[in-house]
PAMAR-869440 format. One record per atom (N, C-alpha, C, CB): residue in one letter; x, y, z. Coordinates in pm, whole numbers, padded with zeros to 5 digits, always signed. Glycine has a CB too. Layout:
BEGIN
AXYZ
...
This chain:
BEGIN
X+03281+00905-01342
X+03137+00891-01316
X+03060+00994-01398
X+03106+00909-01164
X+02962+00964-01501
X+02901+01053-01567
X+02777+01099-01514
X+02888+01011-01682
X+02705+01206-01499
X+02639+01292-01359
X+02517+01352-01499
X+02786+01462-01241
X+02410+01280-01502
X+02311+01371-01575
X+02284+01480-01500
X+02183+01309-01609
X+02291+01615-01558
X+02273+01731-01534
X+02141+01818-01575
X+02374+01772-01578
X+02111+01776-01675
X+02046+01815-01744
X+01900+01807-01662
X+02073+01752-01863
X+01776+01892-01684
X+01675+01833-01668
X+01537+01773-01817
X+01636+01933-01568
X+01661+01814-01851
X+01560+01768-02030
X+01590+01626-02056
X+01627+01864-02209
X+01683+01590-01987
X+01696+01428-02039
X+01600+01325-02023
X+01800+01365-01979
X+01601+01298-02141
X+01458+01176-02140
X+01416+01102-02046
X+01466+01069-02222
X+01535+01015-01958
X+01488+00929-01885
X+01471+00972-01752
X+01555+00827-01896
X+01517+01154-01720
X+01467+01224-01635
X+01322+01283-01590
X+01529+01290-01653
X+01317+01307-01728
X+01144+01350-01797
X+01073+01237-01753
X+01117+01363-01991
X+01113+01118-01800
X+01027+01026-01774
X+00996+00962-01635
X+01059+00943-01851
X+01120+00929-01570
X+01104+00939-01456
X+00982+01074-01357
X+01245+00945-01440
X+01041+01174-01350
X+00936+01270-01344
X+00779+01238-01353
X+00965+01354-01443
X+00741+01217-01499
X+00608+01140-01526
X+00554+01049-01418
X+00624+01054-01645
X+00642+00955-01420
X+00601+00824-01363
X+00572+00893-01225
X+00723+00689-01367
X+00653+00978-01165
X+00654+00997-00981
X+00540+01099-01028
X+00831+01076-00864
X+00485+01151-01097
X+00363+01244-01065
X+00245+01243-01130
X+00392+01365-01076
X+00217+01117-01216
X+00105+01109-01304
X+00108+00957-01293
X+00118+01181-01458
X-00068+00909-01206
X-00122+00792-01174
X-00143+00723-01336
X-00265+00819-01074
X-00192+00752-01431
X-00197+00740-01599
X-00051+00693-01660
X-00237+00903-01674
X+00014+00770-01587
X+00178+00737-01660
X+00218+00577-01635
X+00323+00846-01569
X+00177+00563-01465
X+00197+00439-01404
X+00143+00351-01466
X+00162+00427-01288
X+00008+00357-01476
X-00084+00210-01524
X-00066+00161-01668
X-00256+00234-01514
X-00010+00293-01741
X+00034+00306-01908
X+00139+00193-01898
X+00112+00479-01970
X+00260+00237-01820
X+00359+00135-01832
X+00393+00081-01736
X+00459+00163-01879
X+00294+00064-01643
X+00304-00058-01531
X+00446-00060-01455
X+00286-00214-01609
X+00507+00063-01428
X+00585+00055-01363
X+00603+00192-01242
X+00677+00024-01454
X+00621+00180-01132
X+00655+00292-01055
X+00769+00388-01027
X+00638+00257-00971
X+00773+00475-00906
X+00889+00524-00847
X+00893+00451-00704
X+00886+00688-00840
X+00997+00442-00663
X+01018+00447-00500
X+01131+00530-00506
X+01047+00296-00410
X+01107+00526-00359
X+01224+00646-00335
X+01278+00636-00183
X+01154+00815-00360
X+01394+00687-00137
X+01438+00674-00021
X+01496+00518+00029
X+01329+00725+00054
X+01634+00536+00103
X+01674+00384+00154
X+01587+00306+00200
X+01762+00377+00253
X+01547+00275+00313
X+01392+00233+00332
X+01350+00102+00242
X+01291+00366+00284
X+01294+00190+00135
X+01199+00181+00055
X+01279+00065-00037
X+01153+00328-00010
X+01396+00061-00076
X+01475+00065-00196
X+01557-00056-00116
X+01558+00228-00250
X+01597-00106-00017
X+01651-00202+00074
X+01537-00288+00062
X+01691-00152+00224
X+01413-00242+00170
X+01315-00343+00124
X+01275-00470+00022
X+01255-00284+00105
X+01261-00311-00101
X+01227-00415-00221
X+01338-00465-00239
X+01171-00366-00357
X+01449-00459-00236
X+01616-00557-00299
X+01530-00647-00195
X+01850-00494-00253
X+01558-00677-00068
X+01565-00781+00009
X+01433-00894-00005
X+01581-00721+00145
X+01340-00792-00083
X+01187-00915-00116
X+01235-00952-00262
X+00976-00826-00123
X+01388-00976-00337
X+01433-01055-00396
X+01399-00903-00516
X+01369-01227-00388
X+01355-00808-00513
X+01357-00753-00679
X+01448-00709-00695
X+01271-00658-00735
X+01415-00688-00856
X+01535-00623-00929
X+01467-00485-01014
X+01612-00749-01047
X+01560-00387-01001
X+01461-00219-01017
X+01504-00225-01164
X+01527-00031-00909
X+01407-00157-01237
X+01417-00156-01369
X+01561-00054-01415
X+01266-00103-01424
X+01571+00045-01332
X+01663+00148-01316
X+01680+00202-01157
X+01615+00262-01411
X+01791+00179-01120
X+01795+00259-00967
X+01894+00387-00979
X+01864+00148-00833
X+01878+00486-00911
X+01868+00636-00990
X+01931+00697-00843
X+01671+00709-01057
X+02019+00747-00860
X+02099+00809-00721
X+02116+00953-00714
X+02250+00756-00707
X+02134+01054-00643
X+02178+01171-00665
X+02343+01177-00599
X+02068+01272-00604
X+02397+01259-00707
X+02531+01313-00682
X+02596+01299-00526
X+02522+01463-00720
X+02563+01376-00435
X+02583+01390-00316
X+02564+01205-00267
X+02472+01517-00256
X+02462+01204-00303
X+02440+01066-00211
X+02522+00936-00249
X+02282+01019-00220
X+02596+00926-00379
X+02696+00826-00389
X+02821+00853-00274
X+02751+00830-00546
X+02831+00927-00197
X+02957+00926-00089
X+02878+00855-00008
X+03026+01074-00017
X+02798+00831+00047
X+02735+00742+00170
X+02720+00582+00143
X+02579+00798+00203
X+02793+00551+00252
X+02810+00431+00265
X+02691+00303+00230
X+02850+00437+00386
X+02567+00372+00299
X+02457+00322+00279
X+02426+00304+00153
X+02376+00380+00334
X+02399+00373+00098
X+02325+00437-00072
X+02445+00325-00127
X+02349+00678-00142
X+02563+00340-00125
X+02703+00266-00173
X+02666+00104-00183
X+02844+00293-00045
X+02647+00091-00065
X+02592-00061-00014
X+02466-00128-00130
X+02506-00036+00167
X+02350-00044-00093
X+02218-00079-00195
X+02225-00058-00379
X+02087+00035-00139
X+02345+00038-00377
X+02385+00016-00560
X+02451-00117-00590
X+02510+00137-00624
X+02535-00142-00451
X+02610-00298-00518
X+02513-00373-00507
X+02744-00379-00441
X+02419-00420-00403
X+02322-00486-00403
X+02215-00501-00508
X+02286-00457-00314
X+02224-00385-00585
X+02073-00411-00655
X+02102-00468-00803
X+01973-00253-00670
X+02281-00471-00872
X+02301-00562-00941
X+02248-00473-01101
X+02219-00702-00877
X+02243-00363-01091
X+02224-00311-01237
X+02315-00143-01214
X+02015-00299-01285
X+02330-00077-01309
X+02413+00023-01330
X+02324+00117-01247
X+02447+00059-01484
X+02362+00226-01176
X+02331+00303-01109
X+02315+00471-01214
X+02434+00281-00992
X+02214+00523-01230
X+02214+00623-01318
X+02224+00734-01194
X+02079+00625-01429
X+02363+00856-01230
X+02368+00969-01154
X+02297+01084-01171
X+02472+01002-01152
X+02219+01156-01105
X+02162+01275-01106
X+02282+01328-01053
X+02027+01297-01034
X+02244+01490-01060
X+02295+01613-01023
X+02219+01594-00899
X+02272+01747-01117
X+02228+01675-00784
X+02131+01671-00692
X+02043+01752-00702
X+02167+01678-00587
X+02052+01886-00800
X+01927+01967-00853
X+01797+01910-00950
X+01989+02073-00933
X+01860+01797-01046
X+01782+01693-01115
X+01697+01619-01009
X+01877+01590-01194
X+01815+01539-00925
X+01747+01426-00864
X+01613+01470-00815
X+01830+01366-00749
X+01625+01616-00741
X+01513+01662-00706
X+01330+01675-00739
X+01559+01740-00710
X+01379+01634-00860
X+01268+01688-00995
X+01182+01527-00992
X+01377+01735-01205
X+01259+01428-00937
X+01193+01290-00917
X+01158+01254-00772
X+01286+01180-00971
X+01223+01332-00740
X+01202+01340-00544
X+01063+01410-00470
X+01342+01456-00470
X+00960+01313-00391
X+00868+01333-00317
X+00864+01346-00198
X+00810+01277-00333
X+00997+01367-00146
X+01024+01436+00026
X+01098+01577+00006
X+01147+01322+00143
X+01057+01656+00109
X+01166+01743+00112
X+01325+01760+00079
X+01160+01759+00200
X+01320+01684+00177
X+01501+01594+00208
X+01502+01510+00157
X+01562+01535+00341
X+01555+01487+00004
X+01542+01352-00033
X+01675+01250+00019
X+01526+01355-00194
X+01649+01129+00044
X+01773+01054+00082
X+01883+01039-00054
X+01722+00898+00140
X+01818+01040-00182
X+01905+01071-00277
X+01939+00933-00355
X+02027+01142-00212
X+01832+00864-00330
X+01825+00725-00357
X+01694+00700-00446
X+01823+00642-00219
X+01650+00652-00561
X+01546+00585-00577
X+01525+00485-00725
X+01450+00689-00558
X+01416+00376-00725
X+01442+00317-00831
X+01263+00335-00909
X+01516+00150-00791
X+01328+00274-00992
X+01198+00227-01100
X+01150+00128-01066
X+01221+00197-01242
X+01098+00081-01060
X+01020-00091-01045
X+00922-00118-01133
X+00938-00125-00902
X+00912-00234-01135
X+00775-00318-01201
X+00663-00342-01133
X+00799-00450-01241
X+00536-00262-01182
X+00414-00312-01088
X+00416-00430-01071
X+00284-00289-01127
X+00390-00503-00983
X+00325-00652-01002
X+00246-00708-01054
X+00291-00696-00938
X+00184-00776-01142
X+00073-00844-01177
X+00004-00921-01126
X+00082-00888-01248
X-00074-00901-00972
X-00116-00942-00865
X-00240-01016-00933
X-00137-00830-00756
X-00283-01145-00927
X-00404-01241-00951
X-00442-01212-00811
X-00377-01414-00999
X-00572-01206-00786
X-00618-01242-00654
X-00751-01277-00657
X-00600-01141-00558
X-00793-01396-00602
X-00938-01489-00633
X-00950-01509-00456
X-00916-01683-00756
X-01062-01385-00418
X-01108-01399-00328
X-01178-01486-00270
X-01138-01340-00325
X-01228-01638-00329
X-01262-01758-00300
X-01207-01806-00274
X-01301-01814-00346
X-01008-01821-00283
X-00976-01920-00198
X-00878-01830-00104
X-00911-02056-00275
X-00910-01688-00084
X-00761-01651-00002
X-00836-01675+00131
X-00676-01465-00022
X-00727-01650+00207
X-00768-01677+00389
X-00777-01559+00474
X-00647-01766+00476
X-00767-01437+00405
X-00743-01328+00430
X-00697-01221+00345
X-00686-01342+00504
X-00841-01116+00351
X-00790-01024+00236
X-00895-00843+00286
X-00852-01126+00032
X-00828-00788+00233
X-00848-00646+00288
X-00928-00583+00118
X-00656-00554+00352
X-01070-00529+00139
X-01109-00441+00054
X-01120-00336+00069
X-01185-00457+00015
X-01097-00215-00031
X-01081-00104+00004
X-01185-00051-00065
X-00960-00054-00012
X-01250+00069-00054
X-01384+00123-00119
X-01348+00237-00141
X-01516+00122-00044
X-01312+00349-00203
X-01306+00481-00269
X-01250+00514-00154
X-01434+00564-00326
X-01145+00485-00125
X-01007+00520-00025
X-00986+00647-00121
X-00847+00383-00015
X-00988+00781-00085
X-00933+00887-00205
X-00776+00937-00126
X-01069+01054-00234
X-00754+00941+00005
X-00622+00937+00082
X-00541+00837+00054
X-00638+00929+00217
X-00431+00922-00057
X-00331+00787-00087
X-00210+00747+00020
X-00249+00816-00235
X-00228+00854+00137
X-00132+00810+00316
X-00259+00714+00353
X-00101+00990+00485
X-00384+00754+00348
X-00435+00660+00402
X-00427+00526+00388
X-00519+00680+00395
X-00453+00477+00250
X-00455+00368+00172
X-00304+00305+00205
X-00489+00408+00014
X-00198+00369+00190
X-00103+00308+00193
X-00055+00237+00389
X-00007+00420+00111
X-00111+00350+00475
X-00078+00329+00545
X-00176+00153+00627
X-00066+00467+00586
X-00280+00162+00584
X-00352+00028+00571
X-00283-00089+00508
X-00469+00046+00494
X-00220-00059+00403
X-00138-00176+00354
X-00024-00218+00428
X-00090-00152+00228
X+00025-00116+00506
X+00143-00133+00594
X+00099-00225+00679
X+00194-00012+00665
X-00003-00177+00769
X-00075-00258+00887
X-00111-00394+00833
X-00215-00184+00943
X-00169-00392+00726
X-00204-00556+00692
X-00090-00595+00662
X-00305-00599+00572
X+00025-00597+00591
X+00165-00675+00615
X+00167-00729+00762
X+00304-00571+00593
X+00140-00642+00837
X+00223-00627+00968
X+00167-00731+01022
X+00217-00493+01058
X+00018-00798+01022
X-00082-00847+01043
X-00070-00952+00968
X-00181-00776+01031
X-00013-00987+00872
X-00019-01109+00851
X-00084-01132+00717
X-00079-01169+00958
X-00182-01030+00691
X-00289-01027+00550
X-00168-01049+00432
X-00396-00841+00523
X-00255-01115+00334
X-00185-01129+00219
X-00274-01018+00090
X-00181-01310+00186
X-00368-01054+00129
X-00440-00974-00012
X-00501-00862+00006
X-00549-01047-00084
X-00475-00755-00091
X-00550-00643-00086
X-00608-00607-00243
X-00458-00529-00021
X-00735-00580-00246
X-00842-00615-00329
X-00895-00407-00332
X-00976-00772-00234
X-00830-00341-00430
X-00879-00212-00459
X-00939-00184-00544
X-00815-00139-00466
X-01064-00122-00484
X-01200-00069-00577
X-01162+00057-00635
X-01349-00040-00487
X-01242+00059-00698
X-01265+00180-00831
X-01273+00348-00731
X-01473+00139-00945
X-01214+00425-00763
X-01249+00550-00661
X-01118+00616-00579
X-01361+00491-00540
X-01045+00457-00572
X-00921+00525-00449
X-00811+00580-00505
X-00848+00415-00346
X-00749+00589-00433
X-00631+00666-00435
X-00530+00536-00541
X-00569+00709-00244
X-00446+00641-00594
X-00304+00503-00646
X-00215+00413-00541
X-00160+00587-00729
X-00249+00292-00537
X-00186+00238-00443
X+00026+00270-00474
X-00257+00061-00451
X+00066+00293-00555
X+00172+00278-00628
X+00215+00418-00648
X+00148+00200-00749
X+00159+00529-00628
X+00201+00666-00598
X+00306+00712-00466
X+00070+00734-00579
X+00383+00773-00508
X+00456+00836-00437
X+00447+00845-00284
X+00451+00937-00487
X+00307+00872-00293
X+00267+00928-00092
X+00210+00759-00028
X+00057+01102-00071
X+00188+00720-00136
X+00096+00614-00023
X+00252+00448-00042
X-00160+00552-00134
X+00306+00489-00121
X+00477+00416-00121
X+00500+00436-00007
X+00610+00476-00211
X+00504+00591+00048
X+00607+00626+00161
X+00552+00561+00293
X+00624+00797+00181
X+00370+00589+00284
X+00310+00559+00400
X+00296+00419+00436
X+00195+00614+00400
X+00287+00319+00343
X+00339+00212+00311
X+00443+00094+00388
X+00382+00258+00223
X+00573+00170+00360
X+00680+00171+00444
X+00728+00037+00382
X+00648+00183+00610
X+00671+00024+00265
X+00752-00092+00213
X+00669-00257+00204
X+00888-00099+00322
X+00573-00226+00288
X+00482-00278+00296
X+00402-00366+00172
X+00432-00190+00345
X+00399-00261+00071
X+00372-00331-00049
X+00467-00451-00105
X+00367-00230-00145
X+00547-00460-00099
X+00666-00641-00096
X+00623-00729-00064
X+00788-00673-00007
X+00505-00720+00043
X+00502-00828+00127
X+00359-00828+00114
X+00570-00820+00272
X+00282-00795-00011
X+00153-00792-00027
X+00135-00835-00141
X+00096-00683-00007
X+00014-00888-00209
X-00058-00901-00332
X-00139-00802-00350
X-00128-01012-00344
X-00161-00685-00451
X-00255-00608-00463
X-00281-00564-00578
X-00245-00527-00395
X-00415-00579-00583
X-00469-00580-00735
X-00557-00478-00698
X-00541-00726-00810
X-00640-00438-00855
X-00754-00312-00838
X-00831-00383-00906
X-00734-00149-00896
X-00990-00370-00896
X-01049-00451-00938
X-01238-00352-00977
X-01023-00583-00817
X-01257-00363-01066
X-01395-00296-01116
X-01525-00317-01048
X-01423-00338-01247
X-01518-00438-01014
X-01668-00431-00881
X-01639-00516-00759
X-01839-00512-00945
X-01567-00409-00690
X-01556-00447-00555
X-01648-00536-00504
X-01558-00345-00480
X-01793-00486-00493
X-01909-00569-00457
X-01943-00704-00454
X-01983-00538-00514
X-01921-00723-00612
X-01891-00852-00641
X-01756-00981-00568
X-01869-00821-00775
X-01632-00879-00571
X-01558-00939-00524
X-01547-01024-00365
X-01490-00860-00551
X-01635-00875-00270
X-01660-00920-00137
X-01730-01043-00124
X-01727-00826-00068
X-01872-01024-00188
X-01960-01160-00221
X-01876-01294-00259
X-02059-01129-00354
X-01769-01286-00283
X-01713-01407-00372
X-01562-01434-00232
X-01650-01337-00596
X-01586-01383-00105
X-01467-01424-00043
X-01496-01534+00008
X-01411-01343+00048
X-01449-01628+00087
X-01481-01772+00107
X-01475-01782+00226
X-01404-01871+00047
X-01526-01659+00319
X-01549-01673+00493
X-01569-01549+00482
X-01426-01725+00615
X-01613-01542+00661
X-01707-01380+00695
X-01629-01280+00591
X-01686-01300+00899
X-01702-01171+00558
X-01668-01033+00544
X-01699-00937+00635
X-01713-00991+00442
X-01633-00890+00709
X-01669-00734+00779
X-01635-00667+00778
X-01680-00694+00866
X-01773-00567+00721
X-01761-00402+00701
X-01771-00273+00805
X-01863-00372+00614
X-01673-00248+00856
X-01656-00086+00919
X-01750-00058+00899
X-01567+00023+00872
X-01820+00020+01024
X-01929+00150+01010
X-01906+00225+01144
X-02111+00101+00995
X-01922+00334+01154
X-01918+00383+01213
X-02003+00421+01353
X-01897+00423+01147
X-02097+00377+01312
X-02207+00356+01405
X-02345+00247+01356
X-02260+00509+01431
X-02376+00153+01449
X-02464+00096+01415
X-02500-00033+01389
X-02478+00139+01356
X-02332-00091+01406
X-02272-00208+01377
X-02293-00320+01503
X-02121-00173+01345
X-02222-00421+01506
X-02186-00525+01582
X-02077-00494+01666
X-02161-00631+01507
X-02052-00469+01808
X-01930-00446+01838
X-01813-00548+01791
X-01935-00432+01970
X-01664-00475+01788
X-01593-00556+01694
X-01560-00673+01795
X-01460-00479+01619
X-01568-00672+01910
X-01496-00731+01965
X-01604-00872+02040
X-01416-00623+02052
X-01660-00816+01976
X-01845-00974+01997
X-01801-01021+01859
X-02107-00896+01991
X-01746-01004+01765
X-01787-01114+01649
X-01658-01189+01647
X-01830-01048+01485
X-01668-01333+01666
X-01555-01419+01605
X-01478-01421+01486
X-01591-01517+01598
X-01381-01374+01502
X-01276-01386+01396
X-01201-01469+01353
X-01209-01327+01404
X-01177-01627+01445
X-01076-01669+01398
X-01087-01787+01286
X-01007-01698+01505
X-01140-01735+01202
X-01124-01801+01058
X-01100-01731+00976
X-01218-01863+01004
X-01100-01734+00872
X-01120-01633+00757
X-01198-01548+00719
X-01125-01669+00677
X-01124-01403+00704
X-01180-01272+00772
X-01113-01188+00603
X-01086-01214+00980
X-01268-01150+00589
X-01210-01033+00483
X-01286-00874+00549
X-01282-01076+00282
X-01181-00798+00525
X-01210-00666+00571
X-01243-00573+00501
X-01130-00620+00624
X-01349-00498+00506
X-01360-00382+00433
X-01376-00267+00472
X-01434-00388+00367
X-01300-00191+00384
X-01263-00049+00475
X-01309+00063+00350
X-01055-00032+00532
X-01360+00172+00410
X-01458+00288+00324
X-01397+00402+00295
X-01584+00338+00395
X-01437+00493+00241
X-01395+00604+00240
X-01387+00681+00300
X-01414+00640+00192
X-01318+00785+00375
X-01275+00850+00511
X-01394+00892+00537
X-01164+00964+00519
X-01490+00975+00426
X-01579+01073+00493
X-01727+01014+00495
X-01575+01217+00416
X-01769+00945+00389
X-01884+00874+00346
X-01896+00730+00432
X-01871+00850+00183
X-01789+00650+00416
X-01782+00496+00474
X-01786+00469+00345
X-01901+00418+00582
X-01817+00347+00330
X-01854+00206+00275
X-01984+00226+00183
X-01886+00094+00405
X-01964+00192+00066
X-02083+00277-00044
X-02176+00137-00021
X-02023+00325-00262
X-02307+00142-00040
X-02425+00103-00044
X-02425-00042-00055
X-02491+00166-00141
X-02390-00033-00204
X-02371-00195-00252
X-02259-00281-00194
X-02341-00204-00406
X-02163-00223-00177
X-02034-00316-00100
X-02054-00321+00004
X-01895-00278-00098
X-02170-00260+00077
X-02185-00247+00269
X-02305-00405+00265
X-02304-00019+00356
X-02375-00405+00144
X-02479-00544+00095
X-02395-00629+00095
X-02560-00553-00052
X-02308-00634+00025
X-02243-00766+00041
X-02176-00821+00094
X-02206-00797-00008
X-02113-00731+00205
X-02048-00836+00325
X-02162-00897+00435
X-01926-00741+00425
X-02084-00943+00483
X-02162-01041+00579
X-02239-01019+00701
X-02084-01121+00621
X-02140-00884+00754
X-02195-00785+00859
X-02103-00662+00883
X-02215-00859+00997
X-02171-00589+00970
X-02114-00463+00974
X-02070-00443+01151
X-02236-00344+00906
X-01978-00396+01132
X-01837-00391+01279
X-01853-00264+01344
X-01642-00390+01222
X-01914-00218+01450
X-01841-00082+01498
X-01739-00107+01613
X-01952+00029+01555
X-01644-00029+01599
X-01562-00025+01696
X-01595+00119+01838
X-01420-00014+01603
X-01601+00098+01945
X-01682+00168+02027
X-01575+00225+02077
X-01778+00102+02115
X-01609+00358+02065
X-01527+00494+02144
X-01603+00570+02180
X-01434+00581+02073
X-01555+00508+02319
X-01652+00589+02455
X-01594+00740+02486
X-01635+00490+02627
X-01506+00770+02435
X-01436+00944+02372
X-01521+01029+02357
X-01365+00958+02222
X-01503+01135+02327
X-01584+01289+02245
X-01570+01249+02088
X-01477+01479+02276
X-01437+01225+02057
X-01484+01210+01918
X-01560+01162+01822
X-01439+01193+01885
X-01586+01166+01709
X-01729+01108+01652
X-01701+00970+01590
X-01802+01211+01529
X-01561+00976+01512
X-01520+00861+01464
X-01368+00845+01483
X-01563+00851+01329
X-01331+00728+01397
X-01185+00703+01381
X-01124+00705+01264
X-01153+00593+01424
X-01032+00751+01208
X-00957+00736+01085
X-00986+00650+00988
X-00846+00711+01106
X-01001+00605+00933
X-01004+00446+00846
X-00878+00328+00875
X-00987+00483+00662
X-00765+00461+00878
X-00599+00400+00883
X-00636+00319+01031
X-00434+00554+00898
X-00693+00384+01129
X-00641+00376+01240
X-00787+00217+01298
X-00634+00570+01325
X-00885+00275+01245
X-00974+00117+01230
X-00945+00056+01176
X-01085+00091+01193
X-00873+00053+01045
X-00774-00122+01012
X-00684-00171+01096
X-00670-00129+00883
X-00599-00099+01170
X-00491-00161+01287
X-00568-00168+01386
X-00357-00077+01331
X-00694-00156+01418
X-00772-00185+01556
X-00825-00319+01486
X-00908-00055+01620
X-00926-00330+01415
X-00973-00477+01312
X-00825-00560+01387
X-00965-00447+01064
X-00775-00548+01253
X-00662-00665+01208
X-00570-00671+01365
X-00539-00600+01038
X-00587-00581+01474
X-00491-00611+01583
X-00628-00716+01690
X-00412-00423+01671
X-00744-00666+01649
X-00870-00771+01747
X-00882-00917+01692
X-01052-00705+01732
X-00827-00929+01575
X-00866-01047+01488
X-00727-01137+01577
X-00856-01015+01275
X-00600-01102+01616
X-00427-01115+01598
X-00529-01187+01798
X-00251-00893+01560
X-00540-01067+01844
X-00567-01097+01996
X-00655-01226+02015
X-00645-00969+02067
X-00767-01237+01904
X-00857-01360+01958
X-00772-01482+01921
X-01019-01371+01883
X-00679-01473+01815
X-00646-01604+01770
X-00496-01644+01867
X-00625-01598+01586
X-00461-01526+01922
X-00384-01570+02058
X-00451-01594+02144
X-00301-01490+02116
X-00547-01567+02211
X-00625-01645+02367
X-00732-01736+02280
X-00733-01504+02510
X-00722-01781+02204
X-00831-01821+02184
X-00811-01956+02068
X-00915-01696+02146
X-00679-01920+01964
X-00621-02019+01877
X-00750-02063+01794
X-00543-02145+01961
X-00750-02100+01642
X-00793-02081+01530
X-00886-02161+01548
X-00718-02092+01426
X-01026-02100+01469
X-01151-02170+01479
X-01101-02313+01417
X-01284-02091+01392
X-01197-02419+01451
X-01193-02586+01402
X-01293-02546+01302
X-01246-02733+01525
């Protein structure tokens, strides 16, 4: 078994790049993942990793053992001091691959469901929203200019794999895009809104979600259809963004169980 040691080796370096520079990614359209998890997932949503990249230690585990035969291409060995240098957890599991961004089309006129994001700058946040809309059923996620890298390291993890089971594109005028969905849009606010749980959801529902501290910028708050507060009768002032997309997308899940899909 030959064990790159080195940390000067090119496709170490490069690797490196890719897990810590959003520019590196979009240059060559390809990512990191990292951890079993992550790396099971994508095998099982049918991909194939451009390079899957192991550390030393972690070829004895059965697991890690399992997902190299599975993934059907040569397994490149780190040292476990290397592997480190591509690793975004503490503890790395000692596992991770390269992948291919997707080349996500998404034409908000005919989807049935799709999630916009507005200068999301929390890339746990962002990712962890994409998780919830998998979970939920959403297919499309539609990212504006401002946010975080959907395809970075932290919002992969928060994710949870989540991205497999999504379409997600980035797109230059959000605004435009909302205007162009082909049923309600509703926009989060924090105060001032429609309660969420008075507006009918069960048709086609595009969501838009703001930036943690600001909300929902001006022009993209114009072009949806209306604006949602979710009411917390609490001390606190607001809610997460993460945590108002799994309240949304779990009120939308509840009406269309007691209530079954608009005619």
């Amino acid at each position: 078994m030959n064990v790159i040691r080195s940390r000067e080796n090119p496709r170490v370096k490069a690797w490196a790049r890719l897990a810590a520079e959003p520019r590196e990614r979009r240059k060559r359209r390809v990512a990191v993942i990292e951890g079993i998890h992550l790396v099971e997932t994508f095998l099982q949503q049918g991909g194939t990793p451009v390079s899957l990249i192991v550390g030393e230690t972690a070829m004895a585990r059965k697991e890690v053992c399992r997902l190299v035969d599975q993934a059907g291409v040569e397994a490149a060995v780190l040292s476990d001091k290397v592997f480190s240098l591509i690793a975004d957890t503490e503890t790395p599991a000692g596992i991770a691959a390269e992948i291919r961004i997707p080349q996500a089309t998404i034409d908000p006129g005919s989807s049935t469901g799709c999630v916009f994001l507005d200068g999301l700058q929390n890339a746990g946040n962002l990712g962890t929203i994409l998780r919830t809309a998998a979970a939920f059923g959403i297919q499309d996620v539609l990212v504006g200019r401002g946010c975080a890298d959907p395809w970075s390291p932290k919002a992969l993890r928060a994710g949870m794999g989540g991205h497999f089971f999504l379409r997600v594109a980035v797109c230059q005028n959000l605004a435009e895009e909302v205007a162009r969905f082909g049923g309600i849009t509703v926009c989060t606010a924090a105060h001032g809104g429609v309660p969420l749980e008075s507006i009918d959801l069960r048709g086609n529902v595009g969501w838009v979600f703001g930036r943690e501290a600001a909300g929902v910028s001006e022009a993209v708050a114009q072009a949806a259809s209306l604006k949602a507060t979710i009411e917390t009768p609490g001390g606190a002032e607001s809610l997460n963004v993460a945590a108002s997309a799994a309240i949304c997308l779990y009120e939308r899940l509840r009406q269309l169980n007691t209530h079954g899909a608009r005619s």
